[in-house]
Backbone as CSV, one residue per row, in Angstrom:
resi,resn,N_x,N_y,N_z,CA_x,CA_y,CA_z,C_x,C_y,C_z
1,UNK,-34.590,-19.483,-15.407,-34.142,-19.537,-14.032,-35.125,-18.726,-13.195
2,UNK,-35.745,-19.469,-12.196,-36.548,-18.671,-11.104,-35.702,-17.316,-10.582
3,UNK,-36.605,-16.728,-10.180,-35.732,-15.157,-9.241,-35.561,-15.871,-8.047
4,UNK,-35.648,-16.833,-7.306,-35.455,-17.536,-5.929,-33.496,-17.874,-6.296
5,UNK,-33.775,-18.697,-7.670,-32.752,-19.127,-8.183,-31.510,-18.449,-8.347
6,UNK,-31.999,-17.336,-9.142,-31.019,-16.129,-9.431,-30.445,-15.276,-8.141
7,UNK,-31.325,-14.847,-7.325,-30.849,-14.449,-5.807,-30.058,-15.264,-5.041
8,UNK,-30.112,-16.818,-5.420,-29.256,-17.863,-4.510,-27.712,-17.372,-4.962
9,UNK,-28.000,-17.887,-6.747,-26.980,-18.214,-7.379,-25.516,-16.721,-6.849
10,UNK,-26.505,-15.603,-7.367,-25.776,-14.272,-6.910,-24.959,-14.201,-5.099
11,UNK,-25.477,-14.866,-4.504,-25.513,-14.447,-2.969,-24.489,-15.815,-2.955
12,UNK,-24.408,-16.937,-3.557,-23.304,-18.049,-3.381,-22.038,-17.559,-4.005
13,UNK,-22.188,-16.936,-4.923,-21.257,-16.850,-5.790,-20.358,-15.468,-5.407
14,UNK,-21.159,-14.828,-4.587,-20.535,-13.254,-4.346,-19.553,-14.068,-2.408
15,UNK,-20.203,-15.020,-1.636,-19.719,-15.575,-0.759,-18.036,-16.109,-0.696
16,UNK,-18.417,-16.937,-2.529,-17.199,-17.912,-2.598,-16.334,-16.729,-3.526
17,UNK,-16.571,-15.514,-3.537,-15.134,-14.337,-4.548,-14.734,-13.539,-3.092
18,UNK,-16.159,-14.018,-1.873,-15.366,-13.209,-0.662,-13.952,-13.895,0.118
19,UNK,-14.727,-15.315,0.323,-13.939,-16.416,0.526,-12.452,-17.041,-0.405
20,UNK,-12.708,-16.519,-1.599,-11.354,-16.568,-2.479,-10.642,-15.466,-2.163
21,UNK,-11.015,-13.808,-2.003,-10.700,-12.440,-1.674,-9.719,-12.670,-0.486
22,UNK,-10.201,-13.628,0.305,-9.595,-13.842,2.325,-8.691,-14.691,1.938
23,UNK,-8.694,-15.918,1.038,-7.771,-16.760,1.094,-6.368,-16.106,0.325
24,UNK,-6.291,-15.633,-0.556,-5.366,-14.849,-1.459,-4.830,-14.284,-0.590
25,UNK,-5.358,-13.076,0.383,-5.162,-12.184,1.156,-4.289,-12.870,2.436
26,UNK,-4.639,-14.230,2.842,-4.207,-14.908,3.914,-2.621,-15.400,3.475
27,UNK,-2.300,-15.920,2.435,-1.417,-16.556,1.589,-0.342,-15.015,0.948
28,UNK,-0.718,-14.355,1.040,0.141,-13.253,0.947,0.506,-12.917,1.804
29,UNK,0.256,-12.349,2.892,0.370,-12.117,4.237,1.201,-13.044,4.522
30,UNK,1.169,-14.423,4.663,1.837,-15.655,5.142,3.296,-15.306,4.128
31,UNK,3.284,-15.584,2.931,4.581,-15.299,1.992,4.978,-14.238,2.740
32,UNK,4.872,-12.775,2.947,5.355,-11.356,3.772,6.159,-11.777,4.650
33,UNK,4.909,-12.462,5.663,5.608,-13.006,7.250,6.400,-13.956,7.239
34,UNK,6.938,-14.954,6.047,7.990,-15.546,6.085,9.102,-14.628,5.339
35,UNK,8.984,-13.937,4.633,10.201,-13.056,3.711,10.611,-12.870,4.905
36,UNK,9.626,-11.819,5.794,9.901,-10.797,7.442,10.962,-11.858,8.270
37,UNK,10.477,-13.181,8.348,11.581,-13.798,9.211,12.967,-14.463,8.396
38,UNK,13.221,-14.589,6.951,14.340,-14.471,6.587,15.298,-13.166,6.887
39,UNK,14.304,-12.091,6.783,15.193,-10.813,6.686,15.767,-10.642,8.200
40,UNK,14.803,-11.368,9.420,15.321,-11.446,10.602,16.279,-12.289,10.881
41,UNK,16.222,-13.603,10.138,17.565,-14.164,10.637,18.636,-13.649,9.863
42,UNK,18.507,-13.491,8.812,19.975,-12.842,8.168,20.327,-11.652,9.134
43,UNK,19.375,-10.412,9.658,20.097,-9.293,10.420,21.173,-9.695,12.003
44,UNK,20.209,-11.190,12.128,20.827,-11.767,13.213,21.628,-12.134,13.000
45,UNK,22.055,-12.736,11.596,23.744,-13.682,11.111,24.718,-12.018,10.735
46,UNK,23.735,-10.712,10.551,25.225,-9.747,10.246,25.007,-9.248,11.087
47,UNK,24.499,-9.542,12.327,25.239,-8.722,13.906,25.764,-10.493,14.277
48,UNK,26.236,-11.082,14.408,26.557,-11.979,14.719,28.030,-11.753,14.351
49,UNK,27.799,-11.542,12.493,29.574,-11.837,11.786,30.045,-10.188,12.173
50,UNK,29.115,-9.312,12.056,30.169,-8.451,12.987,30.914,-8.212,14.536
51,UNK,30.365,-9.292,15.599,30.615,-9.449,16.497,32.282,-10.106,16.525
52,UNK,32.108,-11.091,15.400,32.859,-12.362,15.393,34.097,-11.531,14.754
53,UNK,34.002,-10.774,13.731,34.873,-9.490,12.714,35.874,-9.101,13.948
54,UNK,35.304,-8.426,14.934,35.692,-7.457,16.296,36.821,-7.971,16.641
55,UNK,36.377,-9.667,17.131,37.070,-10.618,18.115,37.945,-11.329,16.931
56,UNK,37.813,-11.657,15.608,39.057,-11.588,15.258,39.710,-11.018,14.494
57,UNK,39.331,-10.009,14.765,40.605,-8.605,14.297,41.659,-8.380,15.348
58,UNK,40.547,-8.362,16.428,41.187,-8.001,18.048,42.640,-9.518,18.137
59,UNK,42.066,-10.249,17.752,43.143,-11.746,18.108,44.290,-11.080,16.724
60,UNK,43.894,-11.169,15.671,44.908,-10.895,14.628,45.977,-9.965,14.672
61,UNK,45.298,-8.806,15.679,46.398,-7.885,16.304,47.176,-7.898,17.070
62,UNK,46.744,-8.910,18.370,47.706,-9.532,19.500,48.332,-10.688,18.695
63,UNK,48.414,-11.168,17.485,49.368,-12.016,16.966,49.986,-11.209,16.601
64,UNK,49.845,-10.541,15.529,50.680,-9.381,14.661,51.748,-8.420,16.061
65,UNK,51.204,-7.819,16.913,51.840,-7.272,18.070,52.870,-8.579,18.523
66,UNK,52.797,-9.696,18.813,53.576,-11.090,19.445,54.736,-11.007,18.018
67,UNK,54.068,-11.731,16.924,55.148,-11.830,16.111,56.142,-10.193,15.788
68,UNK,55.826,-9.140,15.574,56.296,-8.170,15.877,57.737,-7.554,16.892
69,UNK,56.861,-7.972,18.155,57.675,-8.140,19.093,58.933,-8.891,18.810
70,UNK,58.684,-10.858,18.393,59.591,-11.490,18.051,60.443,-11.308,17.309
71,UNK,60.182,-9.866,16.295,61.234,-10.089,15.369,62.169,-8.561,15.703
72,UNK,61.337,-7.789,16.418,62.256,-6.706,17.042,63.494,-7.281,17.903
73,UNK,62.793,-8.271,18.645,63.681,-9.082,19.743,65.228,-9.457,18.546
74,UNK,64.727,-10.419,17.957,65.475,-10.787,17.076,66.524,-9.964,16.587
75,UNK,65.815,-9.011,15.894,66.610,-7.676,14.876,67.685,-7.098,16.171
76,UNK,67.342,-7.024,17.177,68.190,-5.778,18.059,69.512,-7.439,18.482
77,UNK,68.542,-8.811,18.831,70.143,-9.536,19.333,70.944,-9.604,17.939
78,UNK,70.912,-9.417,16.541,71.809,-9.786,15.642,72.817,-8.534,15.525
79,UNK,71.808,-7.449,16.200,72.927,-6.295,16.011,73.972,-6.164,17.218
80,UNK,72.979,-7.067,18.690,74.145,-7.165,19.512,75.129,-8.211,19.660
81,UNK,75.194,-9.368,18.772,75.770,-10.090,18.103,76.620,-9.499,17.150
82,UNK,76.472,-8.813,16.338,77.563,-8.371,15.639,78.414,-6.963,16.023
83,UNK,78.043,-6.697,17.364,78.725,-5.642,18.075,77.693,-4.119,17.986
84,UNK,76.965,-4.130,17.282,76.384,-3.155,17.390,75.534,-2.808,18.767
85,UNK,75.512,-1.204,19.103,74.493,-1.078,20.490,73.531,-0.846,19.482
86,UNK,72.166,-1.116,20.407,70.886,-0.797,20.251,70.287,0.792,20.437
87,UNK,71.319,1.033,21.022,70.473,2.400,21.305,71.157,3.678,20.598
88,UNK,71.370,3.723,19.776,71.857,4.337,19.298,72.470,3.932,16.998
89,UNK,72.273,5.040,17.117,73.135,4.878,15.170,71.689,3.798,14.423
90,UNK,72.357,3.037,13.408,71.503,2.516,12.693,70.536,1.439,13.753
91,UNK,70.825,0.716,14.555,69.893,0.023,15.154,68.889,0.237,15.898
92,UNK,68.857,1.497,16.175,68.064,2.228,16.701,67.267,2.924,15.651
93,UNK,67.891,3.184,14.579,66.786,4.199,13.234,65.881,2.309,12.798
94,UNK,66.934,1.329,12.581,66.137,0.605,12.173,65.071,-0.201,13.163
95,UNK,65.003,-0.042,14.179,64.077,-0.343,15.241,63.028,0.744,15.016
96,UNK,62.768,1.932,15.157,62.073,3.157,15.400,61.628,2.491,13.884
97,UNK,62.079,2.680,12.774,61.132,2.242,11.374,60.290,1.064,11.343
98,UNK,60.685,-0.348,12.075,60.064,-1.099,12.378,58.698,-0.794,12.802
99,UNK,59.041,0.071,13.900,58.091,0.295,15.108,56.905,0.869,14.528
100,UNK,57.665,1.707,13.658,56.247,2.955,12.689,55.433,2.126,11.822
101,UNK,56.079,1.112,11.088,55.224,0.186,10.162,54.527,-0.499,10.772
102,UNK,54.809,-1.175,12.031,54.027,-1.984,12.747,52.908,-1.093,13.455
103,UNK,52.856,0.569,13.677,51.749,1.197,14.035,50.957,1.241,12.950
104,UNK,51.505,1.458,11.616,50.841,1.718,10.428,49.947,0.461,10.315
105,UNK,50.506,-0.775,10.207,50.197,-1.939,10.266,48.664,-2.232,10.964
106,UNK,49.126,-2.332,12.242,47.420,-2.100,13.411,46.512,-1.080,12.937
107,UNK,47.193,0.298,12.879,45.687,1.230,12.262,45.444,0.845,11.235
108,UNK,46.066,0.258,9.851,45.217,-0.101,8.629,44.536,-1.353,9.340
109,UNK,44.590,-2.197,10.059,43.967,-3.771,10.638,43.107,-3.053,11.300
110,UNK,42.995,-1.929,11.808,41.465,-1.624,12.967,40.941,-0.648,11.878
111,UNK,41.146,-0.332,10.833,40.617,0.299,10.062,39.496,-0.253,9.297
112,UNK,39.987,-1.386,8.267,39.614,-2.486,7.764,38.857,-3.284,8.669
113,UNK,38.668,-3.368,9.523,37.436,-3.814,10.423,36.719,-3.223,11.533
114,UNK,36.755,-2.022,11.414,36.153,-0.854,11.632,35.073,-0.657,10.464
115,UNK,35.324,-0.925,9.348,34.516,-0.773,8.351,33.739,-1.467,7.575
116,UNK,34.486,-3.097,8.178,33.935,-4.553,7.615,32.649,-4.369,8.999
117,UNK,32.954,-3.986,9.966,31.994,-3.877,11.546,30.563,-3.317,10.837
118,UNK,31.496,-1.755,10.121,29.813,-1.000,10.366,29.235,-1.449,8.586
119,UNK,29.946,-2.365,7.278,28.589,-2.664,6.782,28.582,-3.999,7.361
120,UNK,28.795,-4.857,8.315,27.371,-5.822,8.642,26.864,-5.105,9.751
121,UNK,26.736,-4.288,10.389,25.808,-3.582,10.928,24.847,-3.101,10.180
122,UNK,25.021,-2.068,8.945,24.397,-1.142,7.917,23.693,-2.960,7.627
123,UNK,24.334,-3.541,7.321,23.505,-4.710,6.534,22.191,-5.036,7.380
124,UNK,22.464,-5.304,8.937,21.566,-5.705,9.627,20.360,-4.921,9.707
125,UNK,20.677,-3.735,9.858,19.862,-2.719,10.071,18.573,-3.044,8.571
126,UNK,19.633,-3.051,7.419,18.727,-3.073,6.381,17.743,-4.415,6.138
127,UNK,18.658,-5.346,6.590,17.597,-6.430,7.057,16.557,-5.990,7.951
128,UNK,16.686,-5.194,8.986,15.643,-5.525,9.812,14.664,-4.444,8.882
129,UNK,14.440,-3.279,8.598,13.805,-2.899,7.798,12.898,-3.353,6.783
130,UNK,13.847,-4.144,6.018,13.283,-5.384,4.711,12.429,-6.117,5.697
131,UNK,12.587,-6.365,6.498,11.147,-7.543,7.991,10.461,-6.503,7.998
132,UNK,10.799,-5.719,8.785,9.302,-4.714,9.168,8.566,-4.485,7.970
133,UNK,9.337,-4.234,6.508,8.392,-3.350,5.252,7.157,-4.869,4.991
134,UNK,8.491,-6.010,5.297,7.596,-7.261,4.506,6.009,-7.295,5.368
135,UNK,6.883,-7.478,6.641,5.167,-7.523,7.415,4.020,-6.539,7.060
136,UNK,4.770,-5.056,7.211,3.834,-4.191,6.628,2.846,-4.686,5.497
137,UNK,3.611,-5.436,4.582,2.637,-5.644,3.166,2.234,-6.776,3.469
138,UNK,2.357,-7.297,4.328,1.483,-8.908,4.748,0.560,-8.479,5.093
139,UNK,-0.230,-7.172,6.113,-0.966,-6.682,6.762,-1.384,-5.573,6.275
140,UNK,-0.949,-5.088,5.115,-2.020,-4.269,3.724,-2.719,-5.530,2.650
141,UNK,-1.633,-6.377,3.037,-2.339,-7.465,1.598,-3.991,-8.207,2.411
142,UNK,-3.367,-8.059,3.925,-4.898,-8.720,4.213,-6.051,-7.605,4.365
143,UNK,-5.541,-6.731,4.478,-6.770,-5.310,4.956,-7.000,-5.198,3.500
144,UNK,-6.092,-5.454,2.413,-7.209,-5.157,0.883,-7.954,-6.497,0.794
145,UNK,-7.875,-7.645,1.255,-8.358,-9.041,0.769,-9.996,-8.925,1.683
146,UNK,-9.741,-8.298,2.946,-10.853,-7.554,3.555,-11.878,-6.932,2.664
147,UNK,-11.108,-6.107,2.510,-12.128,-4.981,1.699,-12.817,-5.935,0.715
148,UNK,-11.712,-6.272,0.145,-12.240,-7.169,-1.362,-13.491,-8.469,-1.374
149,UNK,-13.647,-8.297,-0.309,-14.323,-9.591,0.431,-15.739,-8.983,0.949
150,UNK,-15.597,-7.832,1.656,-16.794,-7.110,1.960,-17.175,-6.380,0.808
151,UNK,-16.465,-6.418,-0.308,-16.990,-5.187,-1.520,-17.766,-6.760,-2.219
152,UNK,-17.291,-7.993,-2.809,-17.645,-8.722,-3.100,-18.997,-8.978,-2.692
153,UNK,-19.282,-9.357,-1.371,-20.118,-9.717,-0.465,-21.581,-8.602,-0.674
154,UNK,-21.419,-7.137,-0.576,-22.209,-6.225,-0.632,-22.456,-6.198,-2.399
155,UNK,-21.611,-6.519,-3.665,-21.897,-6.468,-4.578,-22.685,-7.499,-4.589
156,UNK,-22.927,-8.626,-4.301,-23.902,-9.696,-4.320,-25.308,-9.381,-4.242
157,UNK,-24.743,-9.379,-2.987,-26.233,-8.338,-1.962,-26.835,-7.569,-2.559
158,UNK,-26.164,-6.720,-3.022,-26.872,-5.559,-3.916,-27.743,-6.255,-5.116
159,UNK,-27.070,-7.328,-5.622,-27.951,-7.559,-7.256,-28.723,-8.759,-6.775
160,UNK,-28.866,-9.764,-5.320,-29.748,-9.972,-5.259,-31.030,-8.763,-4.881
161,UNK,-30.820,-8.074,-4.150,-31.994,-7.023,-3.720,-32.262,-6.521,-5.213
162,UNK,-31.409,-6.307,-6.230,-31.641,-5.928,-7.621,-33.110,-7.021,-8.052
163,UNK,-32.449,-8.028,-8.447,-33.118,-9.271,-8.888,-34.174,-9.245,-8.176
164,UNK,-34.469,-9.142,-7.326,-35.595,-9.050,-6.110,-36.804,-7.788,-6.623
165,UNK,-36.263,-6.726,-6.886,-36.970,-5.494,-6.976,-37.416,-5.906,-8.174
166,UNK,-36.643,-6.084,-9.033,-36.986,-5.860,-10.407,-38.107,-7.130,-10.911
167,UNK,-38.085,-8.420,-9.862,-39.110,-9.417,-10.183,-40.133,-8.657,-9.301
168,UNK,-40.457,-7.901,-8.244,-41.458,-7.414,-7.883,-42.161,-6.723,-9.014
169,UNK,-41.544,-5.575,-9.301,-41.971,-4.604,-9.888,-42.261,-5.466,-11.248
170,UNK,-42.020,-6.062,-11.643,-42.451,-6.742,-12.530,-43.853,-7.985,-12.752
171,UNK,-43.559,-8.784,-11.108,-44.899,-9.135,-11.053,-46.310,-7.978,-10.879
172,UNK,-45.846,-6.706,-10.466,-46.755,-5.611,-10.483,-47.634,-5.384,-11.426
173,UNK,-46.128,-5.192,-12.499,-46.485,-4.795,-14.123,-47.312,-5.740,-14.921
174,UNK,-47.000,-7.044,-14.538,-48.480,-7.977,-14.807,-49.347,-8.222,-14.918
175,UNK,-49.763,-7.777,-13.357,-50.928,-7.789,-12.584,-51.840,-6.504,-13.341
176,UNK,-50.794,-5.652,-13.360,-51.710,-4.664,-14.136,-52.066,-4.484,-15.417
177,UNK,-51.386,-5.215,-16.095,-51.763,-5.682,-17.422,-52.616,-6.267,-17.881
178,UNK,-52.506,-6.960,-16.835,-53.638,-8.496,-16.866,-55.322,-7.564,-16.769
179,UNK,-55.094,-7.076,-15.291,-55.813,-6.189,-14.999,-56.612,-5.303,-16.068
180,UNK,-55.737,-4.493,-16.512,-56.164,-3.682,-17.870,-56.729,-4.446,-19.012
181,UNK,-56.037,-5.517,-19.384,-56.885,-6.279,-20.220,-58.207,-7.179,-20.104
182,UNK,-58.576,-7.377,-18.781,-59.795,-7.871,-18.427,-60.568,-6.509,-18.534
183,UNK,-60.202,-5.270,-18.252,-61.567,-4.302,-18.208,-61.477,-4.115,-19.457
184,UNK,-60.784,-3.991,-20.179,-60.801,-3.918,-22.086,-61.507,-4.830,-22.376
185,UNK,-61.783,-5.982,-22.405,-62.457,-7.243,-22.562,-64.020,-6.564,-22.184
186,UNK,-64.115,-6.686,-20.404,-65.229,-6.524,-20.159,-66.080,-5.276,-20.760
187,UNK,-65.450,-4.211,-21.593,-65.972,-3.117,-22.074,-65.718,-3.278,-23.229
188,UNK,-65.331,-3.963,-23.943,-65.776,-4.269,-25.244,-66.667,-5.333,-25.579
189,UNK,-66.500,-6.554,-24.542,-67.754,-7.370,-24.836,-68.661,-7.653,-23.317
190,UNK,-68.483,-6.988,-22.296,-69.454,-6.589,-21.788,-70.192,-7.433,-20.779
């Protein structure tokens, strides 16, 4: 192989590991930046279902409060139906117990979605995080495919200028050989 040859071959070949280095690097990055926008729409679907959590907890309670109501209504006409007053003695202890379960009732219901609220919040949050880290490594994967591309590129470079020197210095070493052996010649036969 000529040294013309060998300097090509080196300098093509160090081009197409820069050009493979960028494409890898591009295709990772791309995989990142799509993970990044799954992790964005999911943070968007758990602030969404916690929005939706709020509004129907909030409705489940104005039913629970309605039916509630209906059956207090109820409970106090059977006692004034069967002669009992309301305000007073058992219809009144059993109204007031009603009343306490049905508070108990709502704070465990705003409790329980008070807490269903903050993990799809915590969730979202962690989604959006999981986007930002992904992009992050989309945009280290291309700054190493960089590097890897300019280290490629300069390793080429380098062993053509290698290949280069070393056929100089070598056609040198020839010349002077050659050299030396013609005055050996001419001083031995003159």
């Amino acid at each position: 192989m000529s040294v013309e040859a060998a300097i090509a071959s080196t300098i093509i070949s160090s081009v197409v590991a820069a050009n493979g280095a960028r494409t890898v690097g591009k295709q990772t990055k791309a995989a990142n930046d799509y993970n990044a926008s799954i992790n964005d729409r999911n943070a968007l679907a758990d602030e969404q279902d916690a929005i939706q959590l709020k509004l129907a907890n909030g409705l489940s309670i104005a039913r629970f409060q309605r039916e509630f109501s209906d059956l207090q209504d109820a409970t106090s006409q059977a006692f004034r139906f069967n002669g009992f007053v309301a305000e007073g003695g058992t219809p009144l202890k059993v109204a007031l117990a009603n009343a306490k379960e049905a508070d108990e009732e709502i704070a465990i219901m705003k409790y329980n979605s008070a807490v269903g609220v903050q993990e799809l919040e915590q969730s979202a949050v962690q989604n959006k995080m999981q986007g930002n880290l992904n992009r992050l490594y989309g945009r280290n994967a291309m700054a190493a495919a960089n590097i890897n591309a300019g280290t490629s590129l300069l390793s080429g470079f380098t062993s053509a200028a290698s290949i280069q020197s070393n056929a100089n210095l070598n056609r040198q070493t020839i010349k002077s050989n050659s050299a030396l052996q013609k005055s050996i010649i001419n001083s031995r036969y003159g």
